[in-house]
C-alpha positions as CSV (number, residue, x, y, z in Angstrom):
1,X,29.9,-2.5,-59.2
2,X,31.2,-2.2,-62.7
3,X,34.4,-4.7,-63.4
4,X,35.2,-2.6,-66.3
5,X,35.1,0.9,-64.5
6,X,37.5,-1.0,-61.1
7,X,39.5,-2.4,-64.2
8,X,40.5,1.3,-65.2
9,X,40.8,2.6,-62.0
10,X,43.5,-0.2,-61.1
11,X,45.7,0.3,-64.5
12,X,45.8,4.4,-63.7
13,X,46.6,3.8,-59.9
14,X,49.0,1.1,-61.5
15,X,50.7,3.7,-63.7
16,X,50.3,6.1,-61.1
17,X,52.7,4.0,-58.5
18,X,55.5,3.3,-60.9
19,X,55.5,6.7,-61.9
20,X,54.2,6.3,-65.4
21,X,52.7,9.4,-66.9
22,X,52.7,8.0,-70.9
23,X,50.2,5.5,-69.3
24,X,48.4,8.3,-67.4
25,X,48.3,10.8,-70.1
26,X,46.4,8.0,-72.1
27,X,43.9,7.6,-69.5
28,X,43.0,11.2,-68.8
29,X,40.8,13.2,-70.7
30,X,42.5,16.3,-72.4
31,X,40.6,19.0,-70.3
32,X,41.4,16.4,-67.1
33,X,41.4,18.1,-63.9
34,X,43.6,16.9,-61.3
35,X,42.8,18.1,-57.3
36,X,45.6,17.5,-54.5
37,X,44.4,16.6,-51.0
38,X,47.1,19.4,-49.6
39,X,44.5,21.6,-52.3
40,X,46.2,22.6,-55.3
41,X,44.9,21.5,-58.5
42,X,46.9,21.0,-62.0
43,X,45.0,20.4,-65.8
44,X,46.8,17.3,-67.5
45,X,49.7,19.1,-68.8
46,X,50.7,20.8,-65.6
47,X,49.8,17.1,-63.7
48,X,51.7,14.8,-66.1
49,X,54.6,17.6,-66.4
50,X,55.2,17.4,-62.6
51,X,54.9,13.4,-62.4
52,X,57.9,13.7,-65.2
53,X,59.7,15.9,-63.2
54,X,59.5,13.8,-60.0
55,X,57.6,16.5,-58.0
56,X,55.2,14.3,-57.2
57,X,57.3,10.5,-56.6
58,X,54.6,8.0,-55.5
59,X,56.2,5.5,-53.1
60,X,52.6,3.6,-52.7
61,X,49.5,4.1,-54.0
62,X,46.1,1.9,-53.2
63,X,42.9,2.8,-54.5
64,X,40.0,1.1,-53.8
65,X,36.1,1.5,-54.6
66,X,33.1,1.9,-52.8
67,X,30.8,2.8,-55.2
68,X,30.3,3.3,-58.7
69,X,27.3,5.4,-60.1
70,X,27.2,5.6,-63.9
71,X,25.4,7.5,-66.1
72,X,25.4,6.1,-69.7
73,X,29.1,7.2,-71.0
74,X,29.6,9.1,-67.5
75,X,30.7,7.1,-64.0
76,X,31.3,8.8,-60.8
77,X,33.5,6.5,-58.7
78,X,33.9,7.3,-55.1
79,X,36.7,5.5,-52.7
80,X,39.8,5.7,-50.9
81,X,43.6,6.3,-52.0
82,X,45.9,5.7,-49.3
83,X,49.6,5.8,-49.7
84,X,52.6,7.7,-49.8
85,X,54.4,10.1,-52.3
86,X,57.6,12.5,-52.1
87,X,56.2,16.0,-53.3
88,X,58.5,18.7,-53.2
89,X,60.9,16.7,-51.8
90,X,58.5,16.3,-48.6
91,X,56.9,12.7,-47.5
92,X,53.8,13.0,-47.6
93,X,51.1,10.0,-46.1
94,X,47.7,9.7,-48.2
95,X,44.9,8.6,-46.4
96,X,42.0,10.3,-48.2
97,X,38.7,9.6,-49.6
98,X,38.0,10.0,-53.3
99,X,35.6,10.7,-56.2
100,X,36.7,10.4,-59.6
101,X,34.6,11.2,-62.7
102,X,35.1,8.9,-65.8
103,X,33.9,9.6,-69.4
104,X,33.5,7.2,-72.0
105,X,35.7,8.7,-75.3
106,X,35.9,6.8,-78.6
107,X,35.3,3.7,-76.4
108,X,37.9,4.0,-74.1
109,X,37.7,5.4,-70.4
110,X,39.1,8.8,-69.7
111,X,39.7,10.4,-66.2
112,X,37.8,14.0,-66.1
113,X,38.5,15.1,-62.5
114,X,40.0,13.5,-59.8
115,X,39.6,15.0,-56.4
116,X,41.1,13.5,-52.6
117,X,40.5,14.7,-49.5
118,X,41.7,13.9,-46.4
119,X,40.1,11.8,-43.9
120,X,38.5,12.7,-40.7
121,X,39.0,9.1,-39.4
122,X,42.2,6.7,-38.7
């Protein structure tokens, strides 16, 4: 498994619990897509303007890997996210599986898609 690609993921799950979107914003690619587990989906702006807003307030957030596939500057990266975050002023619990798509941009990572969904199992 790439330590670079686990490396990434950490720092924008790290941004993404203390509620950092300049951090975010430099990790996603401009025409980023951003899928919810409850299935809406937001482009950057819309994603990063919400996270600003405190419409989505993540309480805890822990990603983890399972697998990493890349593809010269491409890398799909499938997982878990579990957690918690306030949207619309609900709780909400995350317990979902993952894939994220990474592309390599001027040298530096960028988040292309992120989609959850939630999990069948406990």
């Amino acid at each position: 498994m790439s330590d670079e690609l686990k490396q990434v993921e950490d720092a924008f799950f790290g941004a993404m619990q203390r509620n950092d979107p300049d951090t975010m914003e430099t990790m996603m690619a401009e025409d980023c897509v951003y899928f919810h587990s409850f299935g809406s989906r937001d482009t950057k702006e819309s994603y990063l303007q919400a996270v600003r807003d405190r419409k989505f307030d993540y309480q805890t957030v822990k990603a983890e890997q399972h697998s990493i596939a890349r593809r010269g500057d491409v890398a799909v990266v499938t997982g878990t996210m579990v957690g918690e975050v306030i949207a619309g002023g609900e709780t909400r619990r995350l317990n979902n599986v993952r894939s994220s798509v990474w592309a390599k941009e001027n040298g530096n990572w960028k988040l292309v898609l992120f989609h959850p969904t939630p999990r069948l199992d406990p």
